[in-house]
N, C-alpha and C positions, 0 to 999 in steps of 0.2 A: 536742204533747208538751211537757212540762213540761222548766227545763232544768236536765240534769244537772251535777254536781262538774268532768268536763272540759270540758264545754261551756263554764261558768261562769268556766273560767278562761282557755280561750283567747278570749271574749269582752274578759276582760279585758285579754290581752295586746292586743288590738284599740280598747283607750280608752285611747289613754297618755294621762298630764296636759301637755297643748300648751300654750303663749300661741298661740292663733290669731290674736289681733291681729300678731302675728311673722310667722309661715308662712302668712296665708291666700292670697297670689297662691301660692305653690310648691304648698300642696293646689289650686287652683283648678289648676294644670297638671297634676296628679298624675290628679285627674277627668277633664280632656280625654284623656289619655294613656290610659285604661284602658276610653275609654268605645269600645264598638265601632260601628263607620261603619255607619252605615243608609243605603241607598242612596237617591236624590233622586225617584225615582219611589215610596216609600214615602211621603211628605207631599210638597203641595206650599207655596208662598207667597202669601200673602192678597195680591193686586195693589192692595184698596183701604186708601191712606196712610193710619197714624192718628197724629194730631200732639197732644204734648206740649211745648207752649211753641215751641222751637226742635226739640225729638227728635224723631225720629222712631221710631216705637215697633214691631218688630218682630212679628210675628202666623203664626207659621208651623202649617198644616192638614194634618188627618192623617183621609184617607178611614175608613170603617168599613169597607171589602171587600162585604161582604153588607149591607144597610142591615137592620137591624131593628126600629130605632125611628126618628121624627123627634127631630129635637133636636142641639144644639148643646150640648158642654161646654167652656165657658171654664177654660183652665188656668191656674194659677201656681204656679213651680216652688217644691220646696222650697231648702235648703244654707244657713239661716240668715241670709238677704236678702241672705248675701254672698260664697258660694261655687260655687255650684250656675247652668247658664244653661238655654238653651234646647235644646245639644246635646247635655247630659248625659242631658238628661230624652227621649232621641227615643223609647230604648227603652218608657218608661212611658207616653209618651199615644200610641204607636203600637199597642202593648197593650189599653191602654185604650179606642182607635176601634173596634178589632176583638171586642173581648170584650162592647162595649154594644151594639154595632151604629148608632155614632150618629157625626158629625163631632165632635173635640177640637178647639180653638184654644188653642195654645198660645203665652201672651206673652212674649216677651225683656224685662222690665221692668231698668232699671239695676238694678245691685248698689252696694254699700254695699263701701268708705268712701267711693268716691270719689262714690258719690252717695247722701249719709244718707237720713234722714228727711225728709221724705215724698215725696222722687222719684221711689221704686219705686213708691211707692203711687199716686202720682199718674198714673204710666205704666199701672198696671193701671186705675186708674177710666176714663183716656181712650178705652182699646178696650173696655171695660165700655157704655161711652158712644155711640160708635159704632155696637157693635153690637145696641144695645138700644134705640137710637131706630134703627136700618134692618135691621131684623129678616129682609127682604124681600130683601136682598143675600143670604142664603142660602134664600130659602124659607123660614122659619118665622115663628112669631108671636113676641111677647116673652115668652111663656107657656112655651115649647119651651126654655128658654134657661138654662142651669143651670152659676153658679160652683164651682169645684172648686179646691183646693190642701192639700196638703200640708204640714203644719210652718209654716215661714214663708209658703209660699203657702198654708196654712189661715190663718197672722195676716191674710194682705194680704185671702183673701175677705172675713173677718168684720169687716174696717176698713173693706173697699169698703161693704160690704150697709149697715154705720153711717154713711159717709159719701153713701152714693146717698139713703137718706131724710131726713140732714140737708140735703142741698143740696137735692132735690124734683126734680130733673133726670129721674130714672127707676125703674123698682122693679125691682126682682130678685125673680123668682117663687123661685126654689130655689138653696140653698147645700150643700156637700160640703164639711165639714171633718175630714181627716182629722189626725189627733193633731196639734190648732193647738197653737201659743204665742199665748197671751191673758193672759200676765200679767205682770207685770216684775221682779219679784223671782226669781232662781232659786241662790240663796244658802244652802246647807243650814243654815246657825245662824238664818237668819231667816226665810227661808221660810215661808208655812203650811201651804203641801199637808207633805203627808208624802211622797209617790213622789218629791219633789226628795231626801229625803234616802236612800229607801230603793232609789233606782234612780239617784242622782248620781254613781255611780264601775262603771264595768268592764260597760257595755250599750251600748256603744258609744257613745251623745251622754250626757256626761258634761255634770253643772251648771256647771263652769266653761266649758265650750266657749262653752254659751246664755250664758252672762253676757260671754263675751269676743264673740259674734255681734250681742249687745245692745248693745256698749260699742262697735262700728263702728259700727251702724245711726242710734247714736241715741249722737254727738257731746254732745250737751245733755242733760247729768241730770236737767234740768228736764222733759226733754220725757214721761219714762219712765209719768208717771200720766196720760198723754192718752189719751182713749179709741180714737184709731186709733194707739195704737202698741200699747195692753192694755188691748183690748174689753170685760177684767171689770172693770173702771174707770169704764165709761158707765152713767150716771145713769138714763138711759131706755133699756130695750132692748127696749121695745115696735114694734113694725109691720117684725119682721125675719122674713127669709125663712123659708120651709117647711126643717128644715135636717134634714141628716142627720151626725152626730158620731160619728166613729169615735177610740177610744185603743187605746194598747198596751200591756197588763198591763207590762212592765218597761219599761216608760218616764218619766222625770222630768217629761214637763210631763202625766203621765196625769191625775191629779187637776185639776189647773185647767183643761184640757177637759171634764172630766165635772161644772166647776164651771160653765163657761160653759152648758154645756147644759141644766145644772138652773138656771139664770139665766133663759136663755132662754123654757125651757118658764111658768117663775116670771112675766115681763112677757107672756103670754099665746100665745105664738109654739107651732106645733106643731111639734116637736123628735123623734127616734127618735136614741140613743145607745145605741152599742155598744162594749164592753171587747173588746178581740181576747187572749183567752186566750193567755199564751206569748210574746207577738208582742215583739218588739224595735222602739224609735222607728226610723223608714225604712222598715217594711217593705213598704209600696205598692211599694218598685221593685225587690223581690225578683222573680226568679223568676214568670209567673204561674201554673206547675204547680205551687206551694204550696199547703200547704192554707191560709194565714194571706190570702194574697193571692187567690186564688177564693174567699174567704168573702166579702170584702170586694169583690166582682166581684155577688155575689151582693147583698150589700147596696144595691150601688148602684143594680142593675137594678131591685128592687125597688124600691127610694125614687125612679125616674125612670118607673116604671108607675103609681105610687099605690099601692101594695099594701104599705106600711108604717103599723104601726099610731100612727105619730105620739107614743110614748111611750118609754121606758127598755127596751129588749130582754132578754128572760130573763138572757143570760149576763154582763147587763153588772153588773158586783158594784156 
């Protein structure tokens, strides 16, 4: 349903103008506080280490109840690589295991300030790594094996997928990008996309929030036009995975998702993108008796059967 005059405006009271670079540990407890306890017999913990440098990189697994496909989905949460962890998200890839019918892994990758660029990412390429060269520690092949994230964990897939063919380590058969950040500007006077400016105020992620989420992440202004910090930045984005891209009509980074994908598709890559009609950015951890969020249940299944046509979706404008 399209949104109405009060909808619209108690959305707004819902985006105030913050310095998140200020309050982001006080929202980081405000998340724990609200987030409700799933119990330990609902996922368990991946017993095999995966090491980053000196870290050790957390990997917590979440059964599908009834098995209905093989396969493994690698997760990376969203909260703008600097709010969001691995116990906010239990609800979404517990969800998620159950409505694919397949195993979630879901990684605790650092957050950002305290550990910028490229830590996170580094922590998501190591269990990437892992578990793509010992495929066989769960039963499957490297075939079966499909990255997913959201927001910032959509940045960190589409940086992993770019940085697994630049280093030659391993290849990633299938990527899940749901409404990534892929680009570095999110400045409404300077901008290109247009949904920065026509969806930058009162939808809840507001363009100052990304620029203040961007402004922890990536300490070094310099670093902002590297291709794994904004994928639409890389020069070659030929031999990346089978992907599937999903946006949110009222969301600011909508357009430079549906840019990366027409990118994508552009270096050769089979790509399926879809616009979620209505949808507000986050909406993957709404609720799953939504209709926004079983559409996208729906997509997914689809895109992990093969039964996507590898193209731009009807509704996607």
């Amino acid at each position: 349903m399209a949104l109405n005059k009060p909808m619209q405006l108690a959305l707004k009271l819902l985006s105030p103008d913050i310095d998140m670079k200020k309050v982001y540990k006080l929202h980081r407890r405000a998340l724990s506080l609200k987030e409700p306890h799933v119990l330990r017999f609902f996922y368990e913990m991946w017993d095999h280490k995966v090491l980053n440098g000196d870290r050790e990189v957390l990997v917590r697994l979440y059964p599908p109840g009834e098995e209905k496909r093989s396969g493994l989905l690698l997760f990376f949460h969203g909260g703008g690589w600097v709010v969001e962890n691995i116990n906010t998200y239990n609800r979404v890839c517990l969800n998620l295991a159950r409505h694919m019918g397949c195993r979630v892994a879901s990684v605790e990758y650092s957050l950002a300030p305290e550990t910028p660029f490229p830590g996170g990412l580094e922590d998501c390429y190591a269990v990437a790594r892992e578990i793509l060269h010992h495929p066989e520690l769960f039963g499957l092949s490297t075939q079966e094996i499909t990255l997913i994230g959201d927001s910032a964990g959509g940045n960190l897939a589409a940086a992993l997928s770019l940085l697994a063919r630049d280093r030659g380590e391993f290849t990633i058969p299938r990527q899940i990008l749901l409404y990534p950040a892929v680009y570095d500007d999110h400045n409404e006077a300077t901008s290109p996309f247009d949904s920065v400016r026509e969806n930058g105020e009162g939808y809840l992620l507001t363009s100052r929030r990304i620029e203040d989420y961007m402004s922890l992440y990536l300490p070094d202004p310099a670093q902002r036009k590297n291709p794994y910090v904004a994928p639409l930045y890389a020069p070659d984005l030929s031999r990346q995975p089978n992907t599937l891209l999903i946006t949110a009509e009222y969301d600011p980074l909508r357009d430079e998702g549906e840019a990366y994908a027409e990118a994508l598709r552009k270096a050769g890559n089979q790509v399926t993108s879809y616009r979620m009609p209505d949808a507000l950015h986050g909406f993957f951890s709404f609720d799953p008796h939504l209709p926004h969020v079983k559409k996208a249940y729906e997509l997914i299944e689809a895109f992990l059967d093969g039964a996507l046509p590898g193209k731009e979706e009807p509704h996607c404008q």
